[in-house]
C-alpha positions in Angstrom: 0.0 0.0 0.0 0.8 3.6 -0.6 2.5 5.6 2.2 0.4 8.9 1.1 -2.9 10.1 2.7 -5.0 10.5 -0.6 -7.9 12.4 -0.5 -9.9 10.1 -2.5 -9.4 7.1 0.0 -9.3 9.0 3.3 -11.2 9.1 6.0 -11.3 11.4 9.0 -11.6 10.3 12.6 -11.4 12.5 15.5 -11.4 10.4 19.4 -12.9 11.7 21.9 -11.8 15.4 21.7 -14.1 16.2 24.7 -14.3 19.2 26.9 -13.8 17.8 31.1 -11.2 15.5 29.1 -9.3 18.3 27.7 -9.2 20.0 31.0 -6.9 17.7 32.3 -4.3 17.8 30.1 -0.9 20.1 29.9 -2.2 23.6 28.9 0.0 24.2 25.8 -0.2 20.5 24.0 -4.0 20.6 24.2 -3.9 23.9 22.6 -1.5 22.7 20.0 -3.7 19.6 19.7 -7.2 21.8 19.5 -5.4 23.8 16.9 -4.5 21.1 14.9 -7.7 18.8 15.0 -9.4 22.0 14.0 -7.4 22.6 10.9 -7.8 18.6 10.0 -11.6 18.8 10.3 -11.8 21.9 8.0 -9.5 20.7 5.2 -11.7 17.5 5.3 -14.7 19.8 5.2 -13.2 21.5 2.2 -11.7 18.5 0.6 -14.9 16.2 0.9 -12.9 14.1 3.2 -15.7 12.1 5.2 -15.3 12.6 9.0 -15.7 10.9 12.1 -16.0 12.0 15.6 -16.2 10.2 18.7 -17.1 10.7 22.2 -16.0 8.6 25.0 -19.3 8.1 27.8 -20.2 12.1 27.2 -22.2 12.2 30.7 -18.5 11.8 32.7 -16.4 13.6 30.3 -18.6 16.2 28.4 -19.4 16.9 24.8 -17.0 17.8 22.0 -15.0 20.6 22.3 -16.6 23.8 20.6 -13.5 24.3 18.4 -14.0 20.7 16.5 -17.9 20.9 17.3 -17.5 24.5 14.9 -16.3 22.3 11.9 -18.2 19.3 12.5 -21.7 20.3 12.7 -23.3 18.0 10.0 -22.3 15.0 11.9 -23.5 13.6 15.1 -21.2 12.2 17.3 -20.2 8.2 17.8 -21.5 7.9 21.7 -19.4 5.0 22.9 -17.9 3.6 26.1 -15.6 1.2 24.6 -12.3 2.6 24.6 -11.7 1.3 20.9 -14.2 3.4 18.3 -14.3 0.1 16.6 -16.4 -1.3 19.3 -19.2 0.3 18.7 -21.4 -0.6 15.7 -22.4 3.4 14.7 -19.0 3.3 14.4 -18.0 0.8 12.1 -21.4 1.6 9.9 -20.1 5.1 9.0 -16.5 4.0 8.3 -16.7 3.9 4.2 -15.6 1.2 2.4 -14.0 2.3 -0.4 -12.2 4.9 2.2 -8.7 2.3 2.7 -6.9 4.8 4.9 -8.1 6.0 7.9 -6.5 9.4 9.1 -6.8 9.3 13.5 -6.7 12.3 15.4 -7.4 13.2 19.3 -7.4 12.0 22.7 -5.9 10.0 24.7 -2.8 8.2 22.1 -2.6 6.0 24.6 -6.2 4.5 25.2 -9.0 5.4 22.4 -6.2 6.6 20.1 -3.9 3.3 20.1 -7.0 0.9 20.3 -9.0 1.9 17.8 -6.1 2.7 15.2 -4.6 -1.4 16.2 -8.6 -2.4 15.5 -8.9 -0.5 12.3 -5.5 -2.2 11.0 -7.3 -5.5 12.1 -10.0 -4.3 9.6 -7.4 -4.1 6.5 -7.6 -0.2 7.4 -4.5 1.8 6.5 -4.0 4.2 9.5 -2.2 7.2 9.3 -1.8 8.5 13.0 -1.4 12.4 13.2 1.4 13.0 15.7 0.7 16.6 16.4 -2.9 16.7 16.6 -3.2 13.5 19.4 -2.1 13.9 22.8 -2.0 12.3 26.5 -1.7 13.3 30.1 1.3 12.0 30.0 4.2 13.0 27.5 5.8 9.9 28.3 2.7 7.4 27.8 1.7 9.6 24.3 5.6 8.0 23.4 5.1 5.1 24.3 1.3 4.8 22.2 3.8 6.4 18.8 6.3 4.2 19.2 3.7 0.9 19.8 1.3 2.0 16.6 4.5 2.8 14.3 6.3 -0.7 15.7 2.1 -2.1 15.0 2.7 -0.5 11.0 0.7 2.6 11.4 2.0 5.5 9.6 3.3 8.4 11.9 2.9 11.8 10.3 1.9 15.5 11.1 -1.3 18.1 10.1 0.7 20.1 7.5 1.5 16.8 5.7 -1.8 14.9 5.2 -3.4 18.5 4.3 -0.5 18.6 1.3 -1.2 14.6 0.8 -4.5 15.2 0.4 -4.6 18.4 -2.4 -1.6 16.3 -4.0 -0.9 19.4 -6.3 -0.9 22.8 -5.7 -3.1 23.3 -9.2 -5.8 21.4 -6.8 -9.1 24.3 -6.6 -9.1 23.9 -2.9 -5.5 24.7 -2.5 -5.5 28.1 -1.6 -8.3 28.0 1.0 -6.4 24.7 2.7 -2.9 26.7 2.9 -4.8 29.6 4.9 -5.7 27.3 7.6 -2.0 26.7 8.4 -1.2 29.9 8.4 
C-alpha cells in the first residue's frame, strides 16, 4: 500500500476530543492539539474528506470541544464507552468502504487513540496516526502509544503533511483555502 494520505481514500476520525477531558491535560499540547484537530476537520470539510467524531461516555467527560464541534456540525457524534471506536457498531457503519486509509486524530494516544487505530489495522484499514494533533496526560505514555502503533505498522505523520497529501498538487481548486488554515 501507498504511504500517502490521498484524498480520494481517506477518512477522517477525531477520538474523543471532549471538553472535562481536555481539562486535564498540559495547557500548551492541548492547545496545539485543539489547533490542529481543527485545521484537519476543516480541510476535510473542504476537501470532501468524510469525518468521524467520537465521544467517549459524554455524561462523565462532556461533549466535544466547541473548536471541532464548529467544523463538524453535520455529523452527530459516535457515543461510545468502549475505549476502541471500533467497538461500537455506529462506528464501524459510517466507516466507508471504499475509504482504505483512515486518518486518526485526538485524545488520549494512549487508550482510544492506540486501540482503535490497532482495530482499524485489524480491519485491513490503513491508519495514518497524526502525531501533532493527538495527545496524553502524559508525555511519556503519548511516546510510548507512537512508538507501539509505528512498531504495529501505522504511519506516523503530522497536520501540515496529510493536508498537502490530500490536495496532492498545488493546481488542486481547494489549494488556496487549505494553505490559509495553516497559516
Amino acid at each position: 500500500m501507498s504511504q500517502l494520505a490521498q484524498q480520494a481514500l481517506s477518512q477522517l476520525v477525531i477520538v474523543d476530543m471532549q471538553v472535562k477531558l481536555a481539562s486535564v491535560m498540559a495547557l500548551e499540547s492541548m492547545q496545539l492539539t485543539i489547533k490542529n484537530c481543527s485545521i484537519l476537520a476543516q480541510a476535510a470539510h473542504l476537501l470532501s474528506v468524510p469525518l468521524i467524531v467520537t465521544e467517549q461516555y459524554p455524561q462523565g467527560l462532556g461533549s466535544t470541544l466547541p473548536e471541532i464541534q464548529q467544523h463538524s456540525t453535520h455529523i452527530k457524534p459516535v457515543v461510545k464507552t468502549t475505549f476502541s471506536a471500533s467497538g461500537e457498531p455506529r462506528f464501524k457503519q459510517q466507516l466507508h468502504r471504499d475509504q482504505s486509509q483512515i486518518v486518526l486524530a485526538g485524545m488520549e494516544a494512549h487508550i482510544c487513540v492506540l486501540q482503535t487505530a490497532l482495530s482499524l489495522q485489524q480491519m485491513g484499514k490503513q491508519v495514518f496516526v497524526v502525531e501533532d494533533a493527538i495527545i496524553s496526560r502524559s508525555s511519556a505514555n503519548k511516546a510510548n502509544a507512537i512508538k507501539r502503533l509505528r512498531e504495529a505498522g501505522c504511519v506516523i505523520t503530522n497536520t501540515e503533511s496529510v493536508l498537502f497529501e490530500w490536495l496532492g498538487n498545488a493546481n488542486h481548486p481547494a489549494f488556496k483555502e487549505v494553505s490559509k488554515l495553516i497559516r
